[in-house]
C-alpha positions in Angstrom: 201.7 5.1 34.0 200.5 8.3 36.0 197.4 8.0 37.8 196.9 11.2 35.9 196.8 9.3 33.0 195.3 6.3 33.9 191.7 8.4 35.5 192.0 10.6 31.7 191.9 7.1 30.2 189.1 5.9 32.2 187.4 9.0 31.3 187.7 8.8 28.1 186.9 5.4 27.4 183.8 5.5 29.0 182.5 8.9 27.9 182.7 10.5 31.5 181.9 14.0 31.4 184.5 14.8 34.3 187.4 12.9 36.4 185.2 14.0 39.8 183.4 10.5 39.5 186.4 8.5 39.6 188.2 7.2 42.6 190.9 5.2 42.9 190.5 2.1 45.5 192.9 1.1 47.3 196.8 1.9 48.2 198.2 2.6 44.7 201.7 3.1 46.1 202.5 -0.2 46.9 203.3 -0.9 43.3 200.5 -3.8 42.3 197.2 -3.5 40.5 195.8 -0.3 40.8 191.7 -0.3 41.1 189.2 2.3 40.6 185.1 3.0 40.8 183.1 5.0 39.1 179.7 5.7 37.8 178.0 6.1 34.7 173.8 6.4 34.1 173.5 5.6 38.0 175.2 2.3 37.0 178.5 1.3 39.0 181.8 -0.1 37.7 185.2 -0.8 38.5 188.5 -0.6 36.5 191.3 -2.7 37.3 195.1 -1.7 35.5 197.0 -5.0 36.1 200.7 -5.6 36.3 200.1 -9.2 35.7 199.1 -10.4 32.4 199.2 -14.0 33.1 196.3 -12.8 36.4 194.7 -10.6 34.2 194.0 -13.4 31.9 193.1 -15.8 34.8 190.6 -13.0 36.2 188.9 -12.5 32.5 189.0 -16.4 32.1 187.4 -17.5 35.1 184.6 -14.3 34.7 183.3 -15.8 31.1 183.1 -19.2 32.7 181.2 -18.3 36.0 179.0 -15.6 33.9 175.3 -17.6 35.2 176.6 -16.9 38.3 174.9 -13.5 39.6 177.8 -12.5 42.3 180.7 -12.9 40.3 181.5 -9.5 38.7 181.1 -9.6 34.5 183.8 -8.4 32.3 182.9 -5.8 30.3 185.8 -4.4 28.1 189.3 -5.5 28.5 192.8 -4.3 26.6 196.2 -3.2 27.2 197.5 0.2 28.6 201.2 0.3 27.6 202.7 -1.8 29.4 199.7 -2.6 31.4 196.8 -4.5 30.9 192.8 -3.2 31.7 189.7 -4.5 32.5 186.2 -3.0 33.1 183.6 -5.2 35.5 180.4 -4.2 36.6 180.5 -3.4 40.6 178.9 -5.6 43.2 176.7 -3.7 45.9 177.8 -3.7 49.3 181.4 -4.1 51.3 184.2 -6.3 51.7 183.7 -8.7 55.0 186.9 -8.0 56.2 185.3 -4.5 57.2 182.6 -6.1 59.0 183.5 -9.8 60.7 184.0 -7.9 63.9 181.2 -6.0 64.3 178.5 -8.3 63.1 176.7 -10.8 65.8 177.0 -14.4 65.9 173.8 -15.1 64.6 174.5 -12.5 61.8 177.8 -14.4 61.1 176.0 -18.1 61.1 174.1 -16.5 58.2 177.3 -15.1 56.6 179.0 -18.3 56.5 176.0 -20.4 55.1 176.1 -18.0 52.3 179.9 -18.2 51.7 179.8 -21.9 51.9 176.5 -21.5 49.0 178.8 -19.1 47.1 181.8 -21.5 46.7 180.3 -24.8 45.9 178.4 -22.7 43.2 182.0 -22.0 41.6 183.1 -25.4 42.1 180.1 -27.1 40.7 180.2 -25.0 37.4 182.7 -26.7 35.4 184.6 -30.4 36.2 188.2 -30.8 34.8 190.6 -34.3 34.4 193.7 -32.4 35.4 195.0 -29.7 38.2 197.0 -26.3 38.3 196.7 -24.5 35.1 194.2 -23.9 32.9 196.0 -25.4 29.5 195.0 -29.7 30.3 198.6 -30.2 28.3 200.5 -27.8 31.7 198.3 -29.5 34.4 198.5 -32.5 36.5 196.4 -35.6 35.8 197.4 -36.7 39.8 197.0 -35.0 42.4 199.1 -36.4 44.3 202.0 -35.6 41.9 200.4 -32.1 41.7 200.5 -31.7 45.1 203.7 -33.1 46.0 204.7 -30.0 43.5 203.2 -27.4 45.2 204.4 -28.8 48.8 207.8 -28.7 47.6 207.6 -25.3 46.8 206.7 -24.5 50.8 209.1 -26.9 52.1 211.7 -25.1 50.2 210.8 -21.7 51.3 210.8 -22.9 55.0 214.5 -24.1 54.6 215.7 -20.4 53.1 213.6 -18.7 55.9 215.7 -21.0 58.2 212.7 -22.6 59.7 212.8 -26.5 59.0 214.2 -26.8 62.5 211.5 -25.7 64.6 210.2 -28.3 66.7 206.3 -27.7 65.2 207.2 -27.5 61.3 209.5 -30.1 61.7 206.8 -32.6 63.0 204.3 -31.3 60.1 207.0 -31.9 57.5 207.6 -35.2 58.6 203.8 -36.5 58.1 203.2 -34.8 54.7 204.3 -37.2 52.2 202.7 -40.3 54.3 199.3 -38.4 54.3 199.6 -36.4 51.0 199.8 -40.5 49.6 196.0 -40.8 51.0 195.2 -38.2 48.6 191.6 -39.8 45.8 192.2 -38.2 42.2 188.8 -36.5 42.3 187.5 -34.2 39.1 188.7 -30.7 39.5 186.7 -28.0 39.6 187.7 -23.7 39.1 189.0 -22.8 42.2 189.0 -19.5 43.4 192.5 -19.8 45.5 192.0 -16.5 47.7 188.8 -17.0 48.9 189.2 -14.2 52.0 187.1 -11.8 54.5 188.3 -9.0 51.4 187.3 -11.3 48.6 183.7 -11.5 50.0 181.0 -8.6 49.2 178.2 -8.3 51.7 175.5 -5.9 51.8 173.3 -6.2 55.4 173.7 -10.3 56.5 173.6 -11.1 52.5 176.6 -11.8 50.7 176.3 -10.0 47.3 179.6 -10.7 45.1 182.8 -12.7 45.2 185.4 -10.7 43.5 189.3 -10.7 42.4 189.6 -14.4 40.6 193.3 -13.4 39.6 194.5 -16.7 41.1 191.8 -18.8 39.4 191.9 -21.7 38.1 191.6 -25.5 38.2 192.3 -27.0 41.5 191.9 -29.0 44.2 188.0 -27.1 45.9 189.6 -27.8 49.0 192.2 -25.2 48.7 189.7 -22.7 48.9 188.7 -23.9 52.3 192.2 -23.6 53.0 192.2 -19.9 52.2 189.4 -19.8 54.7 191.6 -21.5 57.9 194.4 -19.0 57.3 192.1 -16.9 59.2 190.0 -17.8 62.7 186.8 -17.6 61.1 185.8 -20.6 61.3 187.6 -22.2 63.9 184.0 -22.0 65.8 182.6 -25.3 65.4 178.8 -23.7 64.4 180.2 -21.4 62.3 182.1 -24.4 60.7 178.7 -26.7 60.8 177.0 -23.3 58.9 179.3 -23.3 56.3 179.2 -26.8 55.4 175.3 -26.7 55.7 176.1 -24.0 52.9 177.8 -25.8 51.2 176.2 -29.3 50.6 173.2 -27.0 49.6 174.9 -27.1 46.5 177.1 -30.3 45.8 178.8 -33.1 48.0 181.8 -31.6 50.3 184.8 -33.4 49.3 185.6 -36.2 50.7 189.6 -35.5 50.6 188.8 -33.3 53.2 186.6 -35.6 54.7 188.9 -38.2 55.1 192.4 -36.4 55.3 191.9 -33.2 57.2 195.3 -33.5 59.2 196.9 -32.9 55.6 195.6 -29.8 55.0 195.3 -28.2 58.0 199.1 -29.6 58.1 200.0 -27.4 54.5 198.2 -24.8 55.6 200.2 -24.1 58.4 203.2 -24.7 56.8 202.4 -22.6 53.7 201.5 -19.9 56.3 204.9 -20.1 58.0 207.1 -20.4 54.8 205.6 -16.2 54.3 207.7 -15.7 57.6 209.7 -13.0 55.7 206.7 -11.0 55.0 204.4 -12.4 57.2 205.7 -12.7 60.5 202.3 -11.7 62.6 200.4 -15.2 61.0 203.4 -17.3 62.2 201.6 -18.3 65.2 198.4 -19.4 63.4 200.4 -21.2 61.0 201.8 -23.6 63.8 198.5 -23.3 65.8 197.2 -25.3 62.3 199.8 -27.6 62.2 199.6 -28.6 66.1 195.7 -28.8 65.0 196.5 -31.3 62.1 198.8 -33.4 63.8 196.1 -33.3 66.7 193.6 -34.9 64.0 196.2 -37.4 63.1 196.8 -38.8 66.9 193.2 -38.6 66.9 192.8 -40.7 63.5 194.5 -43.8 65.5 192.5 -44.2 68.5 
């Protein structure tokens, strides 16, 4: 579809008086979902076109089940577009983190952090599930240890076609997966929002104000969401860390898989980082910096 087309749509839909209002977010040449604000009655919104319909549905899905929460964005209308798929959500005030991290102080950051750590447990205490990865209870996991030995195979794999299962580093983390994936408790599952990142994260001032794009949504494992988080440095600082969890058990217990088996995830979390290598190839040294860091926790475990 033309982005001619797609801004009269919008325009149409929504009883615009002109196109002037609408602006497309975004790079819309890079061929995924295209995204676009506008306003209406000093009201703001933002219209999403999806490629996806199986994201699309996730995004709508997890919106309707998070709706008492005030910073996740609220579906308002929803459809197809030929052979794309639409959806209208009101607009959270403020800006992505990613703009801001940098330039914000360390007490202002503290503050951040607390909020985020607020903001997810909120999510993950919502709704409780018996089973893991897909919505549908009859497609999901009952174990997660089965569930995860899945989804691990999938980034061991990738490693061996980008030819990296022989570097010293991802080698080592390999070998200690399935010993410490086997620790793994069968815990109740919660909606996990799976890209939980500085661009995901509204602020306004110090306050964090929305949590947005739940196309990956669904029920998981909460502490993959943390491990969205440790693909970046953020909270590599120990008080930043200690903020966030603060944050955190505000609202519900941290879990205990985490807890008791961080030198597995920090360990997947590297390696899922390093099997992107083809696309990537800048994060390849923080994915082995996380798995030199797990297998650190592991030697440490023994003492």
């Amino acid at each position: 579809m033309r982005e001619i087309d797609a801004i009269e749509f919008i325009r149409r839909r929504y009883g615009l008086a002109d196109v002037d209002s609408i602006a497309p977010v975004g790079n819309h040449r890079l061929n995924r979902n295209r995204v676009y604000r506008f306003e209406k009655d000093n009201k703001h919104y933002i219209f999403k076109l999806s490629i996806s319909k199986y994201k699309w549905e996730n995004e709508i899905k997890a919106h309707h089940l998070l709706k008492e929460l005030q910073f996740v964005p609220e579906t308002l209308d929803y459809g197809n577009l030929e052979e794309l798929q639409f959806q209208l959500m009101d607009r959270k005030e403020g800006r992505d983190l990613f703009v801001y991290w940098n330039r914000v102080s360390c007490r202002a950051k503290k503050n951040i952090v607390k909020q985020m750590g607020v903001s997810i447990a909120s999510i993950h205490d919502i709704h409780k599930y018996d089973h893991y990865g897909w919505w549908e209870e009859s497609k999901g996991f009952a174990d997660i240890i089965e569930y995860r030995q899945y989804k691990d195979q999938i980034i061991i794999d990738r490693l061996t076609d980008c030819g990296l299962t022989s570097n010293q580093t991802i080698a080592a983390g390999i070998d200690q997966i399935s010993r410490l994936r086997n620790q793994l408790k069968n815990e109740r599952s919660s909606i996990v929002h799976r890209d939980f990142s500085l661009r995901n994260i509204i602020i306004k001032g110090n306050s964090v104000t929305g949590v947005v794009d739940f196309e990956h949504s669904r029920p998981d494992d909460p502490v993959m969401d943390f491990c969205t988080i440790l693909q970046t440095d953020m909270l590599d600082d120990e008080e930043l860390m200690k903020s966030f969890h603060e944050g955190y058990t505000s609202i519900r217990e941290f879990p205990s898989n985490f807890t008791n088996n961080k030198s597995y995830y920090f360990i997947i979390t590297g390696l899922y980082i390093c099997s992107k290598f083809d696309y990537r190839k800048d994060d390849m040294n923080r994915g082995l910096y996380l798995i030199e860091k797990g297998l650190e926790y592991l030697e440490a475990s023994k003492i």
